[in-house]
C-alpha positions in Angstrom: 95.4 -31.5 162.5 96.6 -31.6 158.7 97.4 -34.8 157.3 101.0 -34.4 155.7 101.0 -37.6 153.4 98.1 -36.5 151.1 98.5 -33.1 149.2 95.8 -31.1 147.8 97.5 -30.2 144.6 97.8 -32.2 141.8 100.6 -34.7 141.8 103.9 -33.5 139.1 103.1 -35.4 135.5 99.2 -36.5 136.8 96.8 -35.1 134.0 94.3 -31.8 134.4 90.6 -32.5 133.8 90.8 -30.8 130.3 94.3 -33.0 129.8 92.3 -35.8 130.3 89.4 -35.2 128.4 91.8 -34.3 125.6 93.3 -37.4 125.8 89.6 -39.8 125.4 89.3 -38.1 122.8 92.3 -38.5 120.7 91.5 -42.7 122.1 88.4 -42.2 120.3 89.2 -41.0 117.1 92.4 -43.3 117.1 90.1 -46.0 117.2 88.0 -44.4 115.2 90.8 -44.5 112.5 92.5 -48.0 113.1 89.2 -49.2 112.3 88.3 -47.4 109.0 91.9 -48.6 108.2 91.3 -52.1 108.9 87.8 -52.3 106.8 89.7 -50.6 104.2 92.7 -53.1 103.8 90.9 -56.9 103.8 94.0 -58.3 103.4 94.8 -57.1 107.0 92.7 -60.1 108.6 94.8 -62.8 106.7 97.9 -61.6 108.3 96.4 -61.4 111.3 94.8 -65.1 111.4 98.4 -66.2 110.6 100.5 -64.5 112.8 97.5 -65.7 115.7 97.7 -69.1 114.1 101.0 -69.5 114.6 101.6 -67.6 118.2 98.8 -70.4 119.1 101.1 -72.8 117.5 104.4 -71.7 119.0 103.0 -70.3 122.9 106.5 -68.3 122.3 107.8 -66.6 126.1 107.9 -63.3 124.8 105.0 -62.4 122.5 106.5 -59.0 121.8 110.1 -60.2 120.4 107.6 -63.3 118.4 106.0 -60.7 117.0 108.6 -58.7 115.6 110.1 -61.7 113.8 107.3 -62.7 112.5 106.5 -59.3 110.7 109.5 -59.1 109.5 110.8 -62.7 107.8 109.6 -62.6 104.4 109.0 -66.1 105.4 105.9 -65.2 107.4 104.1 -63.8 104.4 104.4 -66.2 101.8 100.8 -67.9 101.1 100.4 -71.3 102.4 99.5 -72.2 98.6 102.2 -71.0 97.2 105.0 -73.1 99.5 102.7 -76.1 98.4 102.8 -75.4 94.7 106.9 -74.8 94.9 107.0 -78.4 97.4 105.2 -79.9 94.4 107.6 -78.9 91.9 
């Protein structure tokens, strides 16, 4: 008796062996990349202890829409030193 609910061909949009393999890859060497990036920009890990900082802070609902605002107010990038030394003025 055949079993009608399980097919034998691949399912429409699943990946092939060699898709798939393809695709670790590509994962790998993205990796791969981001990090040589990262090592190569310092500066990167300030930005990123901030915008943690302050999503710890916050505990905004939707991390996604926080995180869009936050990289894109100029506001979010000004050194904590500097908004003293213009307070102090």
């Amino acid at each position: 008796m055949e079993d009608k609910g399980v097919s034998q061909r691949p399912c429409f949009g699943e990946l092939s062996e060699e898709q798939k393999e393809k695709l670790r890859q590509f994962k790998i060497k993205t990796r791969l990349d981001n990090e040589r990036y990262l090592r190569a920009h310092p500066e990167l890990g300030g930005m990123i202890r901030a915008f943690i900082s302050k999503l710890i802070l916050n505990k905004p609902t939707n991390i996604r829409e926080f995180a869009a605002d936050h990289f894109t107010t100029l506001d979010a990038h000004a050194a904590p030193s500097a908004e003293r030394s213009d307070s102090a003025e």
